[in-house]
C-alpha positions as CSV (number, residue, x, y, z in Angstrom):
1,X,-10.5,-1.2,-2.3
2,X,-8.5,1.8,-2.8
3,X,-4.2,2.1,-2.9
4,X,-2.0,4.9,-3.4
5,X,1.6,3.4,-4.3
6,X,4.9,5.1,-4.4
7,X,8.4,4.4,-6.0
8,X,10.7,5.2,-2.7
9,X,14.6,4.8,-2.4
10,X,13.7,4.2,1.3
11,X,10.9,4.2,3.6
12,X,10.7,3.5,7.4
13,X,7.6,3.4,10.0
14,X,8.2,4.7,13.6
15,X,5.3,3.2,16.2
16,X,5.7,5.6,19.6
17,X,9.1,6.6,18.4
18,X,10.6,3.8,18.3
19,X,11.8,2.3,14.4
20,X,9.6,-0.6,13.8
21,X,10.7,-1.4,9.9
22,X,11.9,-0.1,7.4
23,X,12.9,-0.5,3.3
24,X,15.5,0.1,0.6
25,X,14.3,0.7,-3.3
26,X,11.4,-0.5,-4.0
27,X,7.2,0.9,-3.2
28,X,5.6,1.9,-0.2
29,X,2.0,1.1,-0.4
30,X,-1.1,2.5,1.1
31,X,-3.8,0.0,1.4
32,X,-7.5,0.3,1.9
33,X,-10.3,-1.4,2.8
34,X,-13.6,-0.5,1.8
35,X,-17.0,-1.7,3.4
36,X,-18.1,-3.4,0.1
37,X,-14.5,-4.9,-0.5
38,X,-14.3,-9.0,-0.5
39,X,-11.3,-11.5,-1.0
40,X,-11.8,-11.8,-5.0
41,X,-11.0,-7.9,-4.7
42,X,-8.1,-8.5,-2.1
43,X,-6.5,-10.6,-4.7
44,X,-7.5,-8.7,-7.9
45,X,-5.5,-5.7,-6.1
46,X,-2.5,-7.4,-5.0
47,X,-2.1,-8.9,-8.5
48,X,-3.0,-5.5,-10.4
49,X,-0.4,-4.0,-8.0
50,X,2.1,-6.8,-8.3
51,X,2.6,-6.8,-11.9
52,X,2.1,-3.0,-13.2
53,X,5.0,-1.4,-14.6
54,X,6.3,1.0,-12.4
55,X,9.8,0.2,-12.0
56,X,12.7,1.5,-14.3
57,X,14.9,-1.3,-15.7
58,X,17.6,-0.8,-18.2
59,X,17.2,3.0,-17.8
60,X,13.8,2.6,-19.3
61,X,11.3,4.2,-17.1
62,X,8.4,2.2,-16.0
63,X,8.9,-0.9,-18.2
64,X,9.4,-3.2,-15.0
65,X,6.9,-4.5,-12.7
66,X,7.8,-5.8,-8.9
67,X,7.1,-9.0,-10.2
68,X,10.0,-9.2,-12.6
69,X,12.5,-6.8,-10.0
70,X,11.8,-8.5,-6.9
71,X,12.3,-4.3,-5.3
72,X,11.1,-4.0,-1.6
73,X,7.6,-3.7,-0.7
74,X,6.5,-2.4,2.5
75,X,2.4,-2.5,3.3
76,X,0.9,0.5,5.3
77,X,-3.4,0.5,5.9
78,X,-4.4,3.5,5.6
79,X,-8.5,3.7,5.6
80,X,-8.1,7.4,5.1
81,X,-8.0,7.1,1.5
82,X,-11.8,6.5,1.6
83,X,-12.3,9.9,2.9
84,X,-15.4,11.5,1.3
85,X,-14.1,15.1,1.0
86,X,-16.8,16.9,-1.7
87,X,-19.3,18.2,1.1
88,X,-18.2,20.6,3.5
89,X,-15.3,20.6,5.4
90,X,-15.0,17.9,7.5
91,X,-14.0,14.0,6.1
92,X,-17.2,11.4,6.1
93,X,-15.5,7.8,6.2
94,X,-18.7,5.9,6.2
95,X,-17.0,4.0,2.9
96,X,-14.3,2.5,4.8
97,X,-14.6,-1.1,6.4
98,X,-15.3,-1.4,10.2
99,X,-12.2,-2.0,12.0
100,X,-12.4,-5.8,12.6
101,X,-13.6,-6.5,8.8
102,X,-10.7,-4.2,7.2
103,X,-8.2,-6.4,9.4
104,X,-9.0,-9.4,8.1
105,X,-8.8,-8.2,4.7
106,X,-5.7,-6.4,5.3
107,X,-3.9,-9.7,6.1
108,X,-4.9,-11.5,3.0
109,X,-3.5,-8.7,1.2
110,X,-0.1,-8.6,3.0
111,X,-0.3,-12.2,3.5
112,X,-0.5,-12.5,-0.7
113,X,2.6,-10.5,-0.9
114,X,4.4,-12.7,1.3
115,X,3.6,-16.0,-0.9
116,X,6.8,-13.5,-3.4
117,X,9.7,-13.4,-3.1
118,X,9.9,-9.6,-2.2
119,X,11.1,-8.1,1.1
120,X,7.8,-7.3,2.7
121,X,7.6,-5.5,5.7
122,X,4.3,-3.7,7.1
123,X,3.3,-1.2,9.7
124,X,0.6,-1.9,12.8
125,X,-3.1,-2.0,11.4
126,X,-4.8,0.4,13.5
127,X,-1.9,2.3,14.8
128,X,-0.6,5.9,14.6
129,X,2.4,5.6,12.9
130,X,5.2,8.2,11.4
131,X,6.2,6.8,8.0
132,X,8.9,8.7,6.9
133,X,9.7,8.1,3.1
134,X,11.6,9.5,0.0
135,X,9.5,9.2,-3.0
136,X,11.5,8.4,-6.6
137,X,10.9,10.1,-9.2
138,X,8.4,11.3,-7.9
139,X,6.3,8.4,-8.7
140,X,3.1,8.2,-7.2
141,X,0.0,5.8,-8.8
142,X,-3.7,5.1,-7.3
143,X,-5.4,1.6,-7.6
144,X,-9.0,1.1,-7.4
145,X,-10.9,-2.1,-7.4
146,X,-14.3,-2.9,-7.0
């Protein structure tokens, strides 16, 4: 399971042009399912992601984690982000999960942030979507579990 998260003063997702939700402060994150990903992992990542410092509080930077700030979270799948890019020059995504296994997984993962007591908002899973965002700082981390 793979997930790129970034510190945004807003972010919003556009389905067919049309605004389908959006955030204030707080992290968009970039979710992904891999074929060899479970529900232990699911919950490892959501945790990892829930309580790492990488909020500023108190003008400190990156002492706070969205636990403690309850900052808006919004939840994009992106199975892009197992892209295997080292051979050639086309993407191989033979690492991300099928479809109707990464949904299922997916959900857990959004539906683990909803038990908080965050704002948290999501895209379509599966749909072309235009997320239009501004990162702060910038602050950009990647998440790995497996």
């Amino acid at each position: 399971m793979l997930a790129t998260v970034q510190r945004v003063t807003e972010a919003k997702v556009s389905i067919n042009g049309t605004s389908y939700s959006s955030i204030k402060q707080g992290v968009v994150i970039f979710i992904c399912i891999e074929s060899t990903d479970s529900s232990e992992e699911v919950i490892k990542m959501k945790n990892k992601i829930y309580s790492f410092s990488l909020l500023d509080k108190d003008n400190k930077s990156m002492t706070a984690s969205l636990k403690e700030l309850k900052e808006d979270i919004m939840i994009i799948s992106q199975f892009t982000l197992a892209a295997i890019t080292t051979k050639g020059t086309k993407p191989s995504f033979h690492k991300s999960a099928k479809p109707e296994e990464a949904k299922v997984l997916y959900d857990k993962f959004v539906n683990a942030f909803k038990n908080e007591q965050n704002n948290i908002v999501e895209g379509i899973f599966g749909e072309y979507m235009e997320i239009n965002l501004t990162n702060k700082g910038p602050v950009t981390f990647n998440f790995q579990v497996n």
